[in-house]
VEXMI-382373 format. One line per 10 residues: number of its first residue (from 0); their letters; for each residue x, y, z of C-alpha. Coordinates in Angstrom, 1 decimal. Layout:
N
NUM = A = X Y Z | ...;
This chain:
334
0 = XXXXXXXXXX = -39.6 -18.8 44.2 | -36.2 -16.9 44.0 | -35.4 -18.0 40.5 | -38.8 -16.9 39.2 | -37.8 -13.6 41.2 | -34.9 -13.1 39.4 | -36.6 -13.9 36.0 | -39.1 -11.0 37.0 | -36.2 -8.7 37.5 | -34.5 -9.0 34.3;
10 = XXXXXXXXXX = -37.8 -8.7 32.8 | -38.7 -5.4 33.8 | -34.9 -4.4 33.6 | -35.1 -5.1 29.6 | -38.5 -3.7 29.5 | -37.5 -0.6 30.8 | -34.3 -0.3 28.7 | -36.9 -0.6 25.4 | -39.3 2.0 26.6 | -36.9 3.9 27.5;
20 = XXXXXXXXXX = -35.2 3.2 23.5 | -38.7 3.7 22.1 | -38.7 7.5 23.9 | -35.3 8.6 23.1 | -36.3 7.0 19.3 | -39.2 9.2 19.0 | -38.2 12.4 20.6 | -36.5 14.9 18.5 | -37.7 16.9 15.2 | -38.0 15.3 12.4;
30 = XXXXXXXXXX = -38.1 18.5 9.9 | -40.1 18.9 7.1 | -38.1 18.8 3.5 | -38.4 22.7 2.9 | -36.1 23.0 6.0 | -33.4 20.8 5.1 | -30.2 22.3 3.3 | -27.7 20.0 1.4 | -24.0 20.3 0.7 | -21.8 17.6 -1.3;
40 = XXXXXXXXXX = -18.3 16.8 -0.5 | -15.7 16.5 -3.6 | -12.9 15.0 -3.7 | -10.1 15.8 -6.8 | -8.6 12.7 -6.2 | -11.6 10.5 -6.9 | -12.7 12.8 -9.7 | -8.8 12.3 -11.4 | -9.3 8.2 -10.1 | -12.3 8.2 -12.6;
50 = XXXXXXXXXX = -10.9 9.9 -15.3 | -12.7 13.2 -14.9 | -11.3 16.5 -15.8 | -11.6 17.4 -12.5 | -11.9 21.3 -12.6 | -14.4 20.6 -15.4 | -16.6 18.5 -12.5 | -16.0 21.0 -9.6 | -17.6 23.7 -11.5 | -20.2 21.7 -13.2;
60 = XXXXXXXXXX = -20.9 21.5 -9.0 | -21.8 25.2 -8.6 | -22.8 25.9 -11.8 | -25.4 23.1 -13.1 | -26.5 21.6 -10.1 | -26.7 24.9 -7.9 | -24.4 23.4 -4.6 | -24.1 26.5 -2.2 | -22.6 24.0 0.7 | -19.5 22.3 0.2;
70 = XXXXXXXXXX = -16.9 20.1 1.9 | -13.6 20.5 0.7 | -10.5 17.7 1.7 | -6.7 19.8 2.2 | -5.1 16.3 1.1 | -1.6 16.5 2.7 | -0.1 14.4 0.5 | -0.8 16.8 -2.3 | 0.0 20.2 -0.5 | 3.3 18.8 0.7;
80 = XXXXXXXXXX = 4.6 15.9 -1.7 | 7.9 17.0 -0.6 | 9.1 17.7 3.1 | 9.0 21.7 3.6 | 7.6 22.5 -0.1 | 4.3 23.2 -0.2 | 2.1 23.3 -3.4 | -1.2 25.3 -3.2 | -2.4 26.1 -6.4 | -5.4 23.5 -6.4;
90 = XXXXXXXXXX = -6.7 24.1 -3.4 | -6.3 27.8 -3.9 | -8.2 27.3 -7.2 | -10.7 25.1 -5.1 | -11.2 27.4 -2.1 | -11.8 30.5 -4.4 | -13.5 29.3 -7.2 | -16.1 28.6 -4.3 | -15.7 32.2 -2.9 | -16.7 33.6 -6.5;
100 = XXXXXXXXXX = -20.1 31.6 -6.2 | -21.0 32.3 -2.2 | -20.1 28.9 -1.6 | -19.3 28.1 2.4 | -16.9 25.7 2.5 | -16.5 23.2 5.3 | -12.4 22.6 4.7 | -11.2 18.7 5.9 | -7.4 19.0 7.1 | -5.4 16.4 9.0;
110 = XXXXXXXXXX = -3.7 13.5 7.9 | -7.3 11.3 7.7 | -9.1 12.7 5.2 | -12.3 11.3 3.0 | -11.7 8.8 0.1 | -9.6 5.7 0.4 | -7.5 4.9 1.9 | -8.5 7.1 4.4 | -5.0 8.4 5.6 | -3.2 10.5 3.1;
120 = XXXXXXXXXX = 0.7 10.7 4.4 | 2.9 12.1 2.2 | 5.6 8.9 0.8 | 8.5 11.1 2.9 | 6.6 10.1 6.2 | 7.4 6.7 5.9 | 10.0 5.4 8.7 | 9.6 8.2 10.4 | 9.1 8.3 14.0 | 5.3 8.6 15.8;
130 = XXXXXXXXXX = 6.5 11.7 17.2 | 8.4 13.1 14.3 | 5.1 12.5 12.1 | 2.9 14.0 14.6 | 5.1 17.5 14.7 | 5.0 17.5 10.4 | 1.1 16.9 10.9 | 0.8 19.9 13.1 | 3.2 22.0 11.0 | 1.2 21.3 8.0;
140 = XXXXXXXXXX = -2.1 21.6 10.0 | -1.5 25.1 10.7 | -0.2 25.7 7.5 | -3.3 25.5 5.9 | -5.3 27.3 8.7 | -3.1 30.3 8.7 | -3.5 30.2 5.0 | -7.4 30.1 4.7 | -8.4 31.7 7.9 | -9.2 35.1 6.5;
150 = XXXXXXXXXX = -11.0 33.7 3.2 | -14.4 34.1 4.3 | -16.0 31.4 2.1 | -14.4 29.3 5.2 | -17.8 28.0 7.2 | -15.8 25.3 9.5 | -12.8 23.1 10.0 | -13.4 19.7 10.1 | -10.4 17.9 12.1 | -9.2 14.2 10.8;
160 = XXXXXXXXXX = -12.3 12.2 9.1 | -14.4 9.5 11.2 | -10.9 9.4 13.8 | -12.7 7.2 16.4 | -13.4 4.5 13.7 | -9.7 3.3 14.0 | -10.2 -0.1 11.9 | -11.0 1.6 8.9 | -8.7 2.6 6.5 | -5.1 2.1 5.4;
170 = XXXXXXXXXX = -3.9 4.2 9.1 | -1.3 3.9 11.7 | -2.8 3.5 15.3 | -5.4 6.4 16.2 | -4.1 8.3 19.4 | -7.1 10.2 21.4 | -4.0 12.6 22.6 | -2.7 13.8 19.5 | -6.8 14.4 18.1 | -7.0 16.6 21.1;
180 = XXXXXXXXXX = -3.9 18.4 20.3 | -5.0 19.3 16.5 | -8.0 20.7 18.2 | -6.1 23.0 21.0 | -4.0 24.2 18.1 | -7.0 25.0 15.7 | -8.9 26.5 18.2 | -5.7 28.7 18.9 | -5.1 29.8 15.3 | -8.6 30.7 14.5;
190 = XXXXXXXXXX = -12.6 30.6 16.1 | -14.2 29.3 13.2 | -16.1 25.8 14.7 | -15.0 22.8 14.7 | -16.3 19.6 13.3 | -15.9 16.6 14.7 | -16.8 13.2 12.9 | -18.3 9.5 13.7 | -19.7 7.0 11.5 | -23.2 6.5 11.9;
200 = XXXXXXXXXX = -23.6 2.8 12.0 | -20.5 1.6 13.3 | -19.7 4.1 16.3 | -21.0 5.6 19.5 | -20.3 9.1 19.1 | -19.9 10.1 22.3 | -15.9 10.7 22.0 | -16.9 12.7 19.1 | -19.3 14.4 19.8 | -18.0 15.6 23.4;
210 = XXXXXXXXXX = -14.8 17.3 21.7 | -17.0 19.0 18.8 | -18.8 22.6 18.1 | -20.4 20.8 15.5 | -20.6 16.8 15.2 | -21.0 15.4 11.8 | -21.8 11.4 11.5 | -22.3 9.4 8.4 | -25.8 7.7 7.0 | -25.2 4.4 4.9;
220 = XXXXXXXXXX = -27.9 2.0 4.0 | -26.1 -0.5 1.4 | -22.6 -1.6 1.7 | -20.4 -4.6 1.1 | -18.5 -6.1 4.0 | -15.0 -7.4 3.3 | -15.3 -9.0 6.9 | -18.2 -11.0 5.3 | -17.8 -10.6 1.7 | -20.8 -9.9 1.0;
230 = XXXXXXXXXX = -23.5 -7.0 0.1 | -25.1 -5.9 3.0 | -28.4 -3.5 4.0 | -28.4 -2.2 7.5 | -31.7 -3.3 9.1 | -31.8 -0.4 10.5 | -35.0 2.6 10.9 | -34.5 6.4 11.0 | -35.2 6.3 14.5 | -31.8 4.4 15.8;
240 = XXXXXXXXXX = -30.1 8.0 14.6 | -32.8 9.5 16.7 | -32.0 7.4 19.5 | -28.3 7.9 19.1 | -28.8 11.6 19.3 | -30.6 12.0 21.7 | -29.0 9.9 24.3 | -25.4 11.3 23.2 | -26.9 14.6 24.1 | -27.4 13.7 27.9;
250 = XXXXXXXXXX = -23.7 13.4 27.9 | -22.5 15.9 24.8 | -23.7 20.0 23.8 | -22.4 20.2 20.5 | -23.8 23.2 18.6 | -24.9 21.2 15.6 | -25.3 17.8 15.0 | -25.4 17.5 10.7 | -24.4 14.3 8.2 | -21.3 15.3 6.6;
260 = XXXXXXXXXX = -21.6 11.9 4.5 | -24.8 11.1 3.2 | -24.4 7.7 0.9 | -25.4 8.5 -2.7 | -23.0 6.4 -4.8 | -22.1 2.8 -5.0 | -20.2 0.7 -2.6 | -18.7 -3.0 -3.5 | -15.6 -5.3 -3.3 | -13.9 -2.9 -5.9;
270 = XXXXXXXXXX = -13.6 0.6 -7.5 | -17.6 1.1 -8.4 | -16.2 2.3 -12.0 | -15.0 -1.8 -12.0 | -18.2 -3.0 -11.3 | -21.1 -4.2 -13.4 | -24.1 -2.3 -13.6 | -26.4 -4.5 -11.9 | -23.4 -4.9 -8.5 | -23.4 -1.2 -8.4;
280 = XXXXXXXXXX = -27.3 -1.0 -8.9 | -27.3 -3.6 -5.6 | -25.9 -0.2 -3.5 | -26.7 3.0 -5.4 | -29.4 3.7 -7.5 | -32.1 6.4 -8.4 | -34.0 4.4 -6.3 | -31.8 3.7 -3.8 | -31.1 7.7 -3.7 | -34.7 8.8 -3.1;
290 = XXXXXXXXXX = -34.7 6.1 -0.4 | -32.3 7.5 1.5 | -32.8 11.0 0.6 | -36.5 10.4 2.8 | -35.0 8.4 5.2 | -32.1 10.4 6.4 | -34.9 13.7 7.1 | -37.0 11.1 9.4 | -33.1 10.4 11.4 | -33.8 14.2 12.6;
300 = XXXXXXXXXX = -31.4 16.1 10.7 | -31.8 19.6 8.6 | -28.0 19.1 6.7 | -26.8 16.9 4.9 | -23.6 16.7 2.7 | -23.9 14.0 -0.1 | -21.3 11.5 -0.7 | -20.7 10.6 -4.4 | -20.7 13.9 -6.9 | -18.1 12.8 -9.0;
310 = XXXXXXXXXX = -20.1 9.5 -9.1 | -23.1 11.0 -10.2 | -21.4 13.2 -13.0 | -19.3 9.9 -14.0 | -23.0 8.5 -15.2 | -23.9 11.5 -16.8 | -20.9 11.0 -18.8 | -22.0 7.4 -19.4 | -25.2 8.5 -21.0 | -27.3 8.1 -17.3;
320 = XXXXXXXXXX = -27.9 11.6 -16.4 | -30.6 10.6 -14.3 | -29.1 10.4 -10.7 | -27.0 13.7 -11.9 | -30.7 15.4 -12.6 | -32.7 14.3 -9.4 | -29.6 16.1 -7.6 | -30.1 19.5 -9.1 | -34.0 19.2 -7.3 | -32.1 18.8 -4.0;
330 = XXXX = -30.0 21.9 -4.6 | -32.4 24.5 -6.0 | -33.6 25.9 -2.5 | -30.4 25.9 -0.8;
């Protein structure tokens, strides 16, 4: 009699726990495609990585595909190769190239930035000190805030990339302490938001989101997993972003929740320019695009910033304009 008691218990305790999934799955708006406003993030170093003329791509951006929304890495390791010297003349280029187009800019600073591997230390940080690399990651922090703060193409700061998804990446141990003291000292410097970022599949958001004006996760469908070394598709349905969302938000009051990486280039074991045509077709395709162009509106968001630009603009210059060209109809009504 007790045992089937206790059987009844856990019972209704899962049964409750899915109903209450399935609510906070299906609450929210999903927004209809006329709403929804899309940005791409570019990255000089990938474009140079792929043998791009890389100013030649960031324009092509604006000026053939129509992006209005942009996020923009402040790589460290390029602004300060050497200790104390600071080279701005590509991101200056970058930042107002943008302004002469009405482009808002969401501008990436901290030592985690997009685009392997992840964390971009200048070579004179190595054998330093925690401590002493900390104080030359603030210095250089509010370096580039001071230097940007009055361009008004500026939209946001995004703080470190995906910081709470500590296994990724070529990166020294993440400390919680030190993400909370980039943020005092941006918030200090200037009131533009802040972003905050999570990966979508892989992290609970709530540390994010609860130290963000605006938190920004990540959509992927198709990957490859070094753990398993394989390709693999995440059986997962719009609604688990829902879900994520909406329970985050019992706990976090961000202003804005948006993607600020929305997969729409290849992922495998290696550089996707290394890859054969059919292994990158097993991540990214036209397809593949679409597909996740519809399914990331059903997850409940109205932004989006694609991931993979200089991917597309690398096919067009392999005679397969055709992901480069379903882009621009993405673009036109920003």
């Amino acid at each position: 009699m007790f045992r089937n008691f206790k059987r009844l218990k856990i019972f209704f305790v899962v049964l409750i726990l899915f109903l209450f999934f399935i609510f906070l799955a299906s609450r929210g708006r999903v927004y209809e495609k006329k709403d929804l406003t899309y940005g791409v993030t570019f990255s000089k170093k990938q474009a140079q990585n792929l043998g791009l003329n890389w100013q030649e791509i960031y324009l092509s951006i604006f000026d053939d595909l129509g992006v209005k929304k942009l996020r923009l890495p402040a790589y460290w390791d390029e602004i300060e190769r050497e200790e104390g010297n600071f080279f701005w003349q590509d991101l200056d280029w970058q930042v107002n190239e943008a302004a002469k187009r009405g482009v808002k800019i969401v501008l990436a600073v901290g030592a985690r930035l997009p685009r392997w591997p992840e964390c971009h230390f200048p070579d004179w940080t190595k054998g330093r000190l925690k401590a002493q690399i900390e104080n030359k990651t603030l210095d250089y922090l509010a370096k580039v805030i001071e230097r940007y703060k009055n361009n008004d193409s500026i939209a946001a700061w995004q703080i470190e990339n995906e910081p709470f998804l500590s296994h990724f990446g070529d990166c020294p141990k993440f400390d919680k302490k030190f993400l909370d003291q980039e943020i005092v000292l941006t918030r200090r410097l200037n009131f533009r938001p802040i972003i905050i970022t999570d990966s979508g599949e892989l992290s609970l958001w709530l540390s994010a989101a609860s130290r963000a004006d605006i938190f920004g996760t990540s959509i992927y469908r198709d990957t490859y997993s070094k753990f398993f070394k394989n390709y693999i598709h995440y059986p997962i349905a719009p609604g688990f972003f829902r879900f994520k969302k909406n329970l985050v938000s019992l706990f976090a009051k961000p202003q804005d929740w948006i993607v600020i990486e929305l997969q729409a280039e290849p992922w495998g074991p290696k550089a996707y320019q290394e890859l054969s045509q059919a292994d990158r077709d097993r991540t990214m395709n036209l397809k593949k695009f679409k597909e996740i162009i519809e399914f990331s509106r059903q997850a409940g968001f109205r932004e989006f910033y694609l991931w993979g630009a200089e991917w597309w603009y690398w096919e067009m210059q392999q005679g397969r304009p055709e992901v480069w060209n379903y882009a621009k109809t993405l673009f036109r009504g920003n």
